[in-house]
N, C-alpha and C positions, 0 to 999 in steps of 0.2 A: 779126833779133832785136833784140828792144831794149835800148840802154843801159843797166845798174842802176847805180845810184849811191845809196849809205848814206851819211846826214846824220848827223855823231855828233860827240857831244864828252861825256866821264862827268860833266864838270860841267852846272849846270843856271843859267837863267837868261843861255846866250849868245845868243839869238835862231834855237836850231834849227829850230824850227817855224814863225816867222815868214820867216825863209829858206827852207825848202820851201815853205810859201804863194808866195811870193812868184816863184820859181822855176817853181813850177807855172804861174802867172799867166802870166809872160813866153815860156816854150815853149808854151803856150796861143797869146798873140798869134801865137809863131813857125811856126805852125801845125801844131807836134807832138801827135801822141796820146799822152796822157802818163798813168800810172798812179800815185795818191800811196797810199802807203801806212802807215800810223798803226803805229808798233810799237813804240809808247807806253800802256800802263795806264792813264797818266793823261787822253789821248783829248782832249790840247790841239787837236792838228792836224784832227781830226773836226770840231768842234763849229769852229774858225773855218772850218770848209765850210759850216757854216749846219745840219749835221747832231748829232740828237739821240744820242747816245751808245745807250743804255737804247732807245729806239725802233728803233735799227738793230737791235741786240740781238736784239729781240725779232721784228721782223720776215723776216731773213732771215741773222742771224749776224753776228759781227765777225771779229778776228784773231784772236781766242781757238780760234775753231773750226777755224779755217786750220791755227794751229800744233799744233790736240791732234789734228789728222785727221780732223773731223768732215763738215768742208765744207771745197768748192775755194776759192779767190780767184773764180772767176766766180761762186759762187752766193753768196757776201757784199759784192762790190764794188759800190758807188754810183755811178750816171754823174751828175754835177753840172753837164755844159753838154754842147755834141759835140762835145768832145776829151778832155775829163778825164774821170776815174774815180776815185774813194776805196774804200778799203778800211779802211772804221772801225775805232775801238778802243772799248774801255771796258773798268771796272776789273775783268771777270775777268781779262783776260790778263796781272795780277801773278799767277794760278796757272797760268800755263802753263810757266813755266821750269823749274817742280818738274813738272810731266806729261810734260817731253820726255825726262827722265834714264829713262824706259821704252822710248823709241826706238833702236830699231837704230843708225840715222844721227842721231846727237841733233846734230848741228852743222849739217845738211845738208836738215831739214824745210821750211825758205822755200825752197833756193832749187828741191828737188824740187816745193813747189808753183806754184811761178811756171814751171815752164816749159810747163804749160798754157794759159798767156796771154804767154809774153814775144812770141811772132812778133808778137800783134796792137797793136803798141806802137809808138811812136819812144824812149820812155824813159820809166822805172819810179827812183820817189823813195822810199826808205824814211828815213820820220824816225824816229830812236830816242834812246830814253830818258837820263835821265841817267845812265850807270851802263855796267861793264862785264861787264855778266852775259849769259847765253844766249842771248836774243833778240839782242841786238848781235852777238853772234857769228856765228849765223842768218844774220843781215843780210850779213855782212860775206862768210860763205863767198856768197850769194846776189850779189854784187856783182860789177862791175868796176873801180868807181870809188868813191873815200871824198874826201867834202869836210869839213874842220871847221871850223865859225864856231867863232869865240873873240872875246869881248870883250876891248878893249882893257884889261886891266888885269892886273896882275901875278901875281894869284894865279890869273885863269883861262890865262894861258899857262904859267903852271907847272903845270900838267896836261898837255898837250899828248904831253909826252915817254911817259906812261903807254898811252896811248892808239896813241902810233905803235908802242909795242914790241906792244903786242895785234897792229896790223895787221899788222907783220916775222913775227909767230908764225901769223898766219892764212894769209898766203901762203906764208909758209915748208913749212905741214904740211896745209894743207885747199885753197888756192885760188892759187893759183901767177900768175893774171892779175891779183891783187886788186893797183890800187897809188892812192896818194896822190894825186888832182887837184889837192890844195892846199886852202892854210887862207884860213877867210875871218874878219875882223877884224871885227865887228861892234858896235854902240852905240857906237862913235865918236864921241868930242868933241875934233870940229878946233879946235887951238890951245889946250887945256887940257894942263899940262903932263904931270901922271901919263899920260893916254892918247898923248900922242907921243912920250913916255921910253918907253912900256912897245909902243909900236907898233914903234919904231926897235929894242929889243931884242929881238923878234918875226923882225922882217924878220933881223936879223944871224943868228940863231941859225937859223932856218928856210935861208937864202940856205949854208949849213955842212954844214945836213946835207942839201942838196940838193933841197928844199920848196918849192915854188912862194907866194906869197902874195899873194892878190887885192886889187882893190881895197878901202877899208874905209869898212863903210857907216854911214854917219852916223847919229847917236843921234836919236830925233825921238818927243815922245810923240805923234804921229798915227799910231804901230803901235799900238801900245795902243788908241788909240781907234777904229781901221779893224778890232783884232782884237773888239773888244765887239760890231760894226756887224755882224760877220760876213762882211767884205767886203775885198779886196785893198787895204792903202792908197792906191795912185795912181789907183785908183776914184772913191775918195770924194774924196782929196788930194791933189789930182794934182803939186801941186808940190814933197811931200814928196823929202827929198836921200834918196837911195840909187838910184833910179829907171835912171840909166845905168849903177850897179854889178851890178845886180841882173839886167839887160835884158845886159851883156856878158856874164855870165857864164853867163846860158840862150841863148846865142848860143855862146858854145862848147861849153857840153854838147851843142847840134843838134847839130854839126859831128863831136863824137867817134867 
């Protein structure tokens, strides 16, 4: 069966989707089959696939229809090379959080969909949104593993704490295996003081409550412009910094 692992953090703007790209990328080279999954509205993670939001839509379904029961994950999912697979979004699935409060199992719809496709997998990435509402939840009962990038900076690690009590409360009452792989520090500026003040009190507070924290990946506008391209940064840029952070850490997810 395959690894899930839910990419989350309620703030927006820490690099979550560039981090599952990026992830998906490196278990790709590692030669896992790896399933990513968009379970996001906004339908960032889609479209840096190179896929049309509205066009997936129309032709075969998104996550929208997955979460309301309409369709499976096999009959909306994308294979975008011969390891990967996407399972698009677009903006209906900001109404699907109000269409699951009709379900029996309102917490438990992903991960009863996915286990029509977990056997055929090494590992299934679900990016989610900024926010701590239904589908994160979804996600999270659907999981084994939660990674959260967090920008180095003060007010995105003051969230962090909101976010791990959600996860204490999801394994507490819905998913008993669900636990923390660790935070990852993202947009990174080595040697500027706010990002090493606020990375050191990251690490102390995480290292307390018993948090793992991964490497932290360097700030670089070649995301941004690898994410316009449509294309993995170390594609187009190969020498962009994060490259061995990004590559260890899809190096332990195989492993898990």
């Amino acid at each position: 069966m395959a690894t899930i692992i839910t990419i989350a953090n309620q703030k927006g703007g820490v690099a979550k989707t560039t981090s599952t790209r990026h992830l998906a990328y490196f278990l790709d080279l590692a030669g896992c089959k790896t399933l990513v999954i968009d379970n996001d509205h906004q339908a960032n993670l889609t479209q840096y696939f190179g896929l049309d939001p509205i066009e997936c839509e129309e032709a075969h379904g998104s996550m929208y229809h997955v979460i309301t029961g309409a369709k499976t994950i096999r009959d909306v999912m994308v294979q975008v090379n011969e390891r990967v697979f996407v399972v698009p979004a677009a903006l209906s699935l900001a109404e699907a959080g109000a269409r699951l409060i009709h379900e029996t199992d309102v917490n438990g719809v992903l991960k009863a969909a996915l286990r029509e496709v977990a056997g055929e997998f090494d590992v299934i990435l679900i990016d989610c949104g900024p926010n701590l509402e239904r589908l994160l939840i979804n996600a999270l009962v659907a999981s084994q593993w939660v990674i959260v990038p967090v920008k180095t900076d003060s007010l995105s690690i003051s969230g962090i704490p909101a976010l791990v009590s959600t996860i204490t409360k999801v394994r507490a009452s819905m998913n008993p295996t669900l636990q923390l792989l660790g935070v990852l520090p993202t947009i990174y500026h080595p040697g500027r003081q706010a990002d090493e003040k606020a990375l050191a009190r990251l690490r102390d507070e995480a290292k307390a409550a018993g948090i793992s924290v991964f490497d932290p990946i360097p700030a670089a506008t070649n995301y941004d412009k690898a994410a316009d391209l449509q294309k993995p940064v170390f594609e187009v840029f190969p020498e962009t910094p994060g490259r061995e952070e990004y590559e260890l850490l899809a190096q332990l997810i195989k492993v898990l």
